[in-house]
DOMI-43271 format. One record per residue (C-alpha): x, y negated, z. Coordinates in steps of 0.05 Angstrom, whole numbers, plus 5000, padded with zeros to 4 digits. Layout:
% DOMI-43271
[[X; Y; Z]]
...
***
This chain:
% DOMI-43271
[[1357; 7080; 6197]]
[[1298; 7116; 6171]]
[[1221; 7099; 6153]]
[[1182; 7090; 6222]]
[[1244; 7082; 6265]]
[[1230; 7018; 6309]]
[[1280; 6971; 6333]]
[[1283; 6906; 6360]]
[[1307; 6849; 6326]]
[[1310; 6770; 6313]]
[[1290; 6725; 6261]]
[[1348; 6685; 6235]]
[[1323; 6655; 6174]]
[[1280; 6667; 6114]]
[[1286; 6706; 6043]]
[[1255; 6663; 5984]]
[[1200; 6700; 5989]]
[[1180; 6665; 6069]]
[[1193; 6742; 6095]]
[[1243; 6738; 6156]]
[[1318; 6756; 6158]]
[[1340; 6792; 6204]]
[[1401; 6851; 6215]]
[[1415; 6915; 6257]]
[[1488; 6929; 6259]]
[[1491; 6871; 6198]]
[[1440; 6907; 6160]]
[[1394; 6870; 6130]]
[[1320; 6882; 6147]]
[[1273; 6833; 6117]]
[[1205; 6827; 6161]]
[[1145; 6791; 6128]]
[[1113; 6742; 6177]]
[[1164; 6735; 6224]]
[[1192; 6664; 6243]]
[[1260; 6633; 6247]]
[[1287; 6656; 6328]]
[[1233; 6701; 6341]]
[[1243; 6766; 6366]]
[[1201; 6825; 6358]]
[[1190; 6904; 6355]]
[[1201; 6922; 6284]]
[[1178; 6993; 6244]]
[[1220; 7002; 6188]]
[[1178; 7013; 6126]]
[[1223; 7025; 6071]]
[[1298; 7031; 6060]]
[[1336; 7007; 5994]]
[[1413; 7020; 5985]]
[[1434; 6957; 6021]]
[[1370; 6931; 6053]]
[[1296; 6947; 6081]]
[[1234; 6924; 6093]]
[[1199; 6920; 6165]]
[[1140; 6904; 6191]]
[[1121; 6870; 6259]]
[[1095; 6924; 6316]]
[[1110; 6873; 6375]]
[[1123; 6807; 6374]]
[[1166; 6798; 6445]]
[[1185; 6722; 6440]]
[[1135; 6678; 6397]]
[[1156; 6614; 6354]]
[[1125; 6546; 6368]]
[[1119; 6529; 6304]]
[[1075; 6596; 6290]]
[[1003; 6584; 6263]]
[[0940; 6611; 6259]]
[[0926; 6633; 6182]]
[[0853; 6598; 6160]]
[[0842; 6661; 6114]]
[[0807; 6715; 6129]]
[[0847; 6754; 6069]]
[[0916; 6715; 6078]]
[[0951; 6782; 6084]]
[[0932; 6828; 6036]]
[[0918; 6774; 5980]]
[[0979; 6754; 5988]]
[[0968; 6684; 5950]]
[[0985; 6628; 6014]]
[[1050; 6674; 6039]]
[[1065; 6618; 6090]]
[[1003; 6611; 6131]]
[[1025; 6631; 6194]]
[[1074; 6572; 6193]]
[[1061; 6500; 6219]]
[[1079; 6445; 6181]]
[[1144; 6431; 6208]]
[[1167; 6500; 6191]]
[[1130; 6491; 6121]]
[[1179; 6439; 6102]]
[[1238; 6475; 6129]]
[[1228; 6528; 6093]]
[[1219; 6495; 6028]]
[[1285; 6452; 6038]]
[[1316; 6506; 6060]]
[[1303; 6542; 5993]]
[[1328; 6494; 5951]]
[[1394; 6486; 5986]]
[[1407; 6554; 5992]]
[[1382; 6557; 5912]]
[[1441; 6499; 5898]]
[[1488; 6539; 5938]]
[[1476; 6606; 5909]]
[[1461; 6589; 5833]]
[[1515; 6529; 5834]]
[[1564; 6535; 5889]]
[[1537; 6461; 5898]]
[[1518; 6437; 5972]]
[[1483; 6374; 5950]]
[[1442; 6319; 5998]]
[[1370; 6356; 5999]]
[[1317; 6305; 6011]]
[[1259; 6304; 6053]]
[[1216; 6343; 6019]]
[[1156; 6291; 5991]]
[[1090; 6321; 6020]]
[[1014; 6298; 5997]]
[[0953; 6310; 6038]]
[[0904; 6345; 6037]]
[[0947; 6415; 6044]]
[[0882; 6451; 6037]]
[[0822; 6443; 5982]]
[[0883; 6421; 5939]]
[[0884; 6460; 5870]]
[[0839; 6438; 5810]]
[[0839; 6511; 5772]]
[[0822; 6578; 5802]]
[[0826; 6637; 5759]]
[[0800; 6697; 5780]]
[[0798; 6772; 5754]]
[[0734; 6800; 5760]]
[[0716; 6885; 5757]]
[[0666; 6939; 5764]]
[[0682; 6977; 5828]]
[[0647; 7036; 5838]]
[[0593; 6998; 5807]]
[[0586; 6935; 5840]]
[[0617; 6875; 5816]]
[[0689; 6852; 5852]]
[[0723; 6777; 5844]]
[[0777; 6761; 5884]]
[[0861; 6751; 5868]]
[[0910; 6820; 5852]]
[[0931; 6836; 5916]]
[[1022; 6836; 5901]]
[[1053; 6887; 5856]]
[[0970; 6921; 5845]]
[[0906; 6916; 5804]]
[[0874; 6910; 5861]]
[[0826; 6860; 5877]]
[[0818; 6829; 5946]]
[[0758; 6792; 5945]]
[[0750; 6729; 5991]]
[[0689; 6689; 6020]]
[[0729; 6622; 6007]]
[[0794; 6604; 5988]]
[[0823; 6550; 6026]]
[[0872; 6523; 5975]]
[[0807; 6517; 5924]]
[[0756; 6461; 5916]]
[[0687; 6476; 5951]]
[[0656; 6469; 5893]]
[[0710; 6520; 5860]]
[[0692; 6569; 5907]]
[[0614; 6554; 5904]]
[[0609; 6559; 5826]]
[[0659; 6636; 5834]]
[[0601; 6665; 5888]]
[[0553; 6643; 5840]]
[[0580; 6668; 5779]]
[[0595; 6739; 5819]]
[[0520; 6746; 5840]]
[[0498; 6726; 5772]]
[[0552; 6778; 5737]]
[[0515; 6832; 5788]]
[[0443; 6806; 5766]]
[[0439; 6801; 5705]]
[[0491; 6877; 5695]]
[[0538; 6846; 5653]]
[[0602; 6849; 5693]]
[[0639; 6895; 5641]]
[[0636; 6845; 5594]]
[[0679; 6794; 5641]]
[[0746; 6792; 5652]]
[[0769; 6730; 5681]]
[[0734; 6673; 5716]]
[[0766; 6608; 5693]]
[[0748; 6536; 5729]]
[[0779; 6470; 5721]]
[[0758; 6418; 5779]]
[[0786; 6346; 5764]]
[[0781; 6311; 5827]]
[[0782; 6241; 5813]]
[[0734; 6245; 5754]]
[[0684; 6304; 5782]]
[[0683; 6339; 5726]]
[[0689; 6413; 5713]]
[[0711; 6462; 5664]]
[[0690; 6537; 5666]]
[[0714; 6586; 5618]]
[[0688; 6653; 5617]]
[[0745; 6703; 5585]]
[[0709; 6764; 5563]]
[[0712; 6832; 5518]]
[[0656; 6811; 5474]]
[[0603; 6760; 5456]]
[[0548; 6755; 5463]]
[[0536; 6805; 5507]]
[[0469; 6834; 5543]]
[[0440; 6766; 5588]]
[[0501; 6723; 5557]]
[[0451; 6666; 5548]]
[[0415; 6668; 5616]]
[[0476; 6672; 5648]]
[[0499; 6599; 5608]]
[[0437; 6564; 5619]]
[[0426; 6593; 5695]]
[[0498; 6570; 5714]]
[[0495; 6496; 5672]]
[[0426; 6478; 5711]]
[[0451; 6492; 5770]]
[[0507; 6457; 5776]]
[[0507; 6388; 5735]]
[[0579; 6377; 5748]]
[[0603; 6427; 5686]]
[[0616; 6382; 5627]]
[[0651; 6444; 5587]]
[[0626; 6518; 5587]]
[[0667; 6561; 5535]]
[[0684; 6631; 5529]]
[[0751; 6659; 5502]]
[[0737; 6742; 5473]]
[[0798; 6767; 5492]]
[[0814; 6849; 5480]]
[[0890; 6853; 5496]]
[[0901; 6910; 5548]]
[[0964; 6876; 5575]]
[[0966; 6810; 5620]]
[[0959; 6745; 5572]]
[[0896; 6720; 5596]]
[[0874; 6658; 5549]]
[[0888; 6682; 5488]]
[[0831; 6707; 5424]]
[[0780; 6657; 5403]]
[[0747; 6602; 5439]]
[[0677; 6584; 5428]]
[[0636; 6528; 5470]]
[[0584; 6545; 5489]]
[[0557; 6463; 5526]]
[[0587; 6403; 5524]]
[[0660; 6390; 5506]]
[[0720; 6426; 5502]]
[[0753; 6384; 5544]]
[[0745; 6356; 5617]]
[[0782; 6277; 5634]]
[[0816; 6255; 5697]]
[[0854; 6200; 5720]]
[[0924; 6198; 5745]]
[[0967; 6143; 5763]]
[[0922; 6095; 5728]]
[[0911; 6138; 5661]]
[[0871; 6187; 5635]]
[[0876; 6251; 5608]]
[[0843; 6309; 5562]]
[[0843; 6375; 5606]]
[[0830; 6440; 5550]]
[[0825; 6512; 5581]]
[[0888; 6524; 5549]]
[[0934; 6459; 5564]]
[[0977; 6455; 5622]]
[[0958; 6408; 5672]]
[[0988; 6409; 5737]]
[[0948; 6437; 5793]]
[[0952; 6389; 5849]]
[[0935; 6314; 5834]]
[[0958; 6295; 5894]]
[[1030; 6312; 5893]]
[[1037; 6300; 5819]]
[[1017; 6229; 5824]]
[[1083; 6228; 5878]]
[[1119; 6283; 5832]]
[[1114; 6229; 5768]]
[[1119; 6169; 5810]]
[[1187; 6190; 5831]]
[[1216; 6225; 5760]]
[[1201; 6157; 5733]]
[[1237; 6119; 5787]]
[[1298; 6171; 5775]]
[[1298; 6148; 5708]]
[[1313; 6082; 5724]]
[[1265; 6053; 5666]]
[[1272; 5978; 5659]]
[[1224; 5965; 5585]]
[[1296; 5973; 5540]]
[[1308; 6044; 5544]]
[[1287; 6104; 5494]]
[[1264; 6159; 5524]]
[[1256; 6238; 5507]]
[[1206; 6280; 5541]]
[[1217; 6359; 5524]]
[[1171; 6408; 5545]]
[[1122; 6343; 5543]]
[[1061; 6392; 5548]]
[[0997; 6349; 5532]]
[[1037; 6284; 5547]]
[[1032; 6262; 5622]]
[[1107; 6244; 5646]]
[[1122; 6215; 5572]]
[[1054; 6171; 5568]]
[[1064; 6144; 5635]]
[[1139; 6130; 5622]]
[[1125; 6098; 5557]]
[[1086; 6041; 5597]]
[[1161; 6025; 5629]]
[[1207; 6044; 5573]]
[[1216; 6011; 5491]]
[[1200; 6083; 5457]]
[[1186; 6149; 5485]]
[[1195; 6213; 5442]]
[[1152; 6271; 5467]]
[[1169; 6349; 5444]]
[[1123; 6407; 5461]]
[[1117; 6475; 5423]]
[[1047; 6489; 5445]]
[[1009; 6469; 5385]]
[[0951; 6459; 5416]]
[[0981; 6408; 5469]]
[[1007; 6365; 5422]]
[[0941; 6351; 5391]]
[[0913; 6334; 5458]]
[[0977; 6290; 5481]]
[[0967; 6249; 5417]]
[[0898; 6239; 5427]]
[[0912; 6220; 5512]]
[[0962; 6175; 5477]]
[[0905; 6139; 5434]]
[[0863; 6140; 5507]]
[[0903; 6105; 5544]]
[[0927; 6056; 5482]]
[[0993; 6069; 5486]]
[[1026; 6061; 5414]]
[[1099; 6065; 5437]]
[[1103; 6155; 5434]]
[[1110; 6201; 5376]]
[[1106; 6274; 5389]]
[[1137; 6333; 5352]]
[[1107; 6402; 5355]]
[[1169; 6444; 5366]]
[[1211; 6488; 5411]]
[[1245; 6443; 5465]]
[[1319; 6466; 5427]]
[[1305; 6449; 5357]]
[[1266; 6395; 5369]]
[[1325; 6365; 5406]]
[[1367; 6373; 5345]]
[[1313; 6348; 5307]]
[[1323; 6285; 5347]]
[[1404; 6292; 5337]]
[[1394; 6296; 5255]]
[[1352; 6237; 5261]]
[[1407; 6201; 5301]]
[[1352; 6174; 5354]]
[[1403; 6145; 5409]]
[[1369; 6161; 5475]]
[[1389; 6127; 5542]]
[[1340; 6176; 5579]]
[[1329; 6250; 5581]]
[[1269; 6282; 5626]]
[[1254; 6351; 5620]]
[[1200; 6397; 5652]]
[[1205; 6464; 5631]]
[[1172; 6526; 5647]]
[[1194; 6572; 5711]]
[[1251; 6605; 5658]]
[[1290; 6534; 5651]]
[[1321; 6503; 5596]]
[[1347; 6544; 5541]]
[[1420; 6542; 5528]]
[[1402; 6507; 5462]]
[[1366; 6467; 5500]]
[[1417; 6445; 5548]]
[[1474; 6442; 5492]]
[[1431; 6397; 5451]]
[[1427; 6349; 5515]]
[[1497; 6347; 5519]]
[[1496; 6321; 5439]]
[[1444; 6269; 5456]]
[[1476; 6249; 5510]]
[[1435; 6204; 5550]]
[[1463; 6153; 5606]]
[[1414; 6189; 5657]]
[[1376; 6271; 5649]]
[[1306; 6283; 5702]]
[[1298; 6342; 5716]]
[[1237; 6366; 5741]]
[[1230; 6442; 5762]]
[[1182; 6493; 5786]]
[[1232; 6536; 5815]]
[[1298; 6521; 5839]]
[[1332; 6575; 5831]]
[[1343; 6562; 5749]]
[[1350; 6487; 5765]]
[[1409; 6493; 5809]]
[[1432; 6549; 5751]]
[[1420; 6490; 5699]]
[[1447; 6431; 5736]]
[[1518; 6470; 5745]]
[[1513; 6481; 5663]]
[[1503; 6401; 5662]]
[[1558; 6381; 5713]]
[[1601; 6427; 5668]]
[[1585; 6381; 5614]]
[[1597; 6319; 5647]]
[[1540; 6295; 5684]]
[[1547; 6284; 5762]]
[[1479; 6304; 5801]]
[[1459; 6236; 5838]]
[[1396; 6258; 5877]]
[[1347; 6328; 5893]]
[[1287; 6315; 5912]]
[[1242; 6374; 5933]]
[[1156; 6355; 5930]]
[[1111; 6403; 5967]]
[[1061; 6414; 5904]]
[[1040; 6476; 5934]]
[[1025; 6481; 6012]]
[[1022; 6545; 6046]]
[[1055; 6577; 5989]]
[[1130; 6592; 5978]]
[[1135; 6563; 5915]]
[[1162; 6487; 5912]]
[[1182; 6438; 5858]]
[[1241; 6392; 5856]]
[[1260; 6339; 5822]]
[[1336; 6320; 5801]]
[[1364; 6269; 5770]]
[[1435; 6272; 5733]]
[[1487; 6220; 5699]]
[[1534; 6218; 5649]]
[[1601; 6211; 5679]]
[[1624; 6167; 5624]]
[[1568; 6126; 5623]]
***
């Protein structure tokens, strides 16, 4: 097989990145945008030692669970990979994933349940963050297209709020205005949907710059809805985005919004996640894992600014939150002090030697939950677990690829995995979170 060579072929499944599977003489070619039992005309694009890529030239026999993409952009930008699938397939997929994840990572073939979906799947996200540049001297916003520095601009993005995409035209017409785009680098709003409000951050190479305070008071009377304006001077040449000195510039540093009944500080550095309407059904059910009755002590690590452990510690006797950002911790104390709840500490540590913080201090806790980053858990992490050793570890995980790595560590160390549950937190995308929950065999 060589470059441009065209065969025909059929899907029979999907890599973890939504392309489709499929084999000449049990070679595997992997075709983006082709469905599960379609067949088409492939052109081979490239060739790797023991695999190569393809693209569609003809597709013979057509799927019925094949959509029509809503973006204008979906293909180059890359961002929504699964577009051209319905629904139906959507959730496939996603399950799909995770049990091949489980059976890859962990030589486990667990019960995978339904996935837990939340409408809308579109106008879903509450933070957009776009790159902005000087091409050939007119000013381009837009996402990287994959593996590039390339921007593809867009007219709207489907998975942002209107209001998102409103404020980014506006901002990329005022950026051309008032010749100040080489002093921008990133585009940074935060739209809380039950509360309204908005956050923009503006991360930049200098300020002020030429226009700097036009462009503030141009962009805060026209749209009323910004309750914090800051900008972050940022001269790294590498790809950490929010990091140098903050300064706001009107109103707050902080936006609020509500979920599940409490309410929380959003800062344009604190992690909050990006669809409310799957997190409320995300934390609704890690909760329920845990089984919390108003007796038990629970630790939250990786707490972030406090959301799983606040809400828990409204079911559970005392609630022991551990987060390394510094930053976060100051604003999960405070959403504590909101939403008057007085039964949480939090330490400002790494998730590993806070845990053994929490061994020294001989805390006896009945319930573990953990949300780490896309990495996983640590192995310190993980060990110390095993020293707590709580009747009952949540897991809740952004990809499932290190969960499934992470629960086979656990079940090595005596906990039997009860339940996975997959939540759709990001439609028309390939990503998907899961929840798990885990118990101690002895308990």
């Amino acid at each position: 097989m060589q470059k441009n060579e065209t065969y025909t072929v059929t899907c029979e499944g999907y890599a973890e990145d939504g392309s489709g599977v499929t084999r000449i003489d049990g070679f595997v070619i992997f075709v983006p945008g082709l469905l599960r039992s379609e067949t088409a005309e492939i052109g081979i694009t490239a060739m790797r030692k023991t695999y190569g890529y393809g693209r569609i030239v003809k597709l013979i026999t057509r799927s019925e669970h094949r959509a029509e993409p809503i973006c204008s952009v979906n293909r180059p930008c890359g961002g929504c990979q699964l577009q051209h699938m319905d629904d139906s397939e959507q959730r496939w997929f996603k399950e799909d994933k995770v049990r091949n994840c489980f059976r890859m990572n962990a030589g486990m073939e667990p019960e995978i349940l339904p996935i837990i979906k939340a409408e809308p799947y579109t106008s879903y996200r509450n933070k957009v963050q776009v790159p902005v540049q000087l091409v050939k001297g007119k000013t381009a916003m837009g996402f990287y297209q994959p593996r590039t520095n390339t921007i593809i601009e867009y007219d709207v993005c489907h998975v942002q709020t209107e209001l998102s995409n409103r404020i980014t035209a506006y901002l990329k017409k005022q950026f051309e205005k008032l010749s100040c785009t080489k002093e921008i680098r990133h585009v940074l709003i935060k739209h809380a949907h039950r509360s309204g409000q908005v956050m923009v951050c503006l991360v930049v190479r200098n300020y002020p710059f030429h226009h700097s305070e036009e462009l503030k008071d141009d962009l805060i009377s026209t749209f009323p809805e910004i309750r914090s304006l800051s900008v972050i001077v940022n001269r790294r040449e590498d790809n950490v985005i929010l990091d140098g000195k903050g300064t706001v510039l009107y109103g707050t540093p902080y936006i609020e919004e509500q979920l599940l009944g409490s309410t929380f500080r959003i800062s344009a550095r604190s992690f909050f996640q990006i669809n409310p309407y799957a997190t409320e059904k995300l934390y609704s059910t890690a909760i329920d894992f845990a089984g919390l009755s108003g007796k038990e002590t629970v630790i939250d690590l990786y707490c972030g600014t406090g959301t799983i452990g606040i809400l828990c510690a409204k079911k559970a006797k005392k609630v022991y939150g551990i987060e390394i950002v510094a930053d976060a911790v100051k604003d999960a104390r405070i959403n504590a002090k909101i939403n008057d709840v007085n039964n949480i500490d939090f330490l400002n540590a790494d998730a590993g030697k806070g845990a053994q913080t929490v061994i020294r201090s001989k805390i006896k806790a009945d319930v573990v939950i953990v949300d780490p980053p896309r990495k996983g858990c640590s192995k310190d992490t993980l060990d110390a677990i095993e020293t707590i050793a709580p009747d009952k570890l949540v897991y809740v995980s952004c990809d499932p690829a290190t969960l499934a790595r992470d629960v086979k560590i656990m079940a090595e160390k005596g906990y039997v995995l009860e339940k996975v549950q997959p939540v759709d937190m990001f439609p028309m995308t390939v990503h998907v979170e899961s929840i798990v929950s885990m118990k101690r065999q002895d308990s």
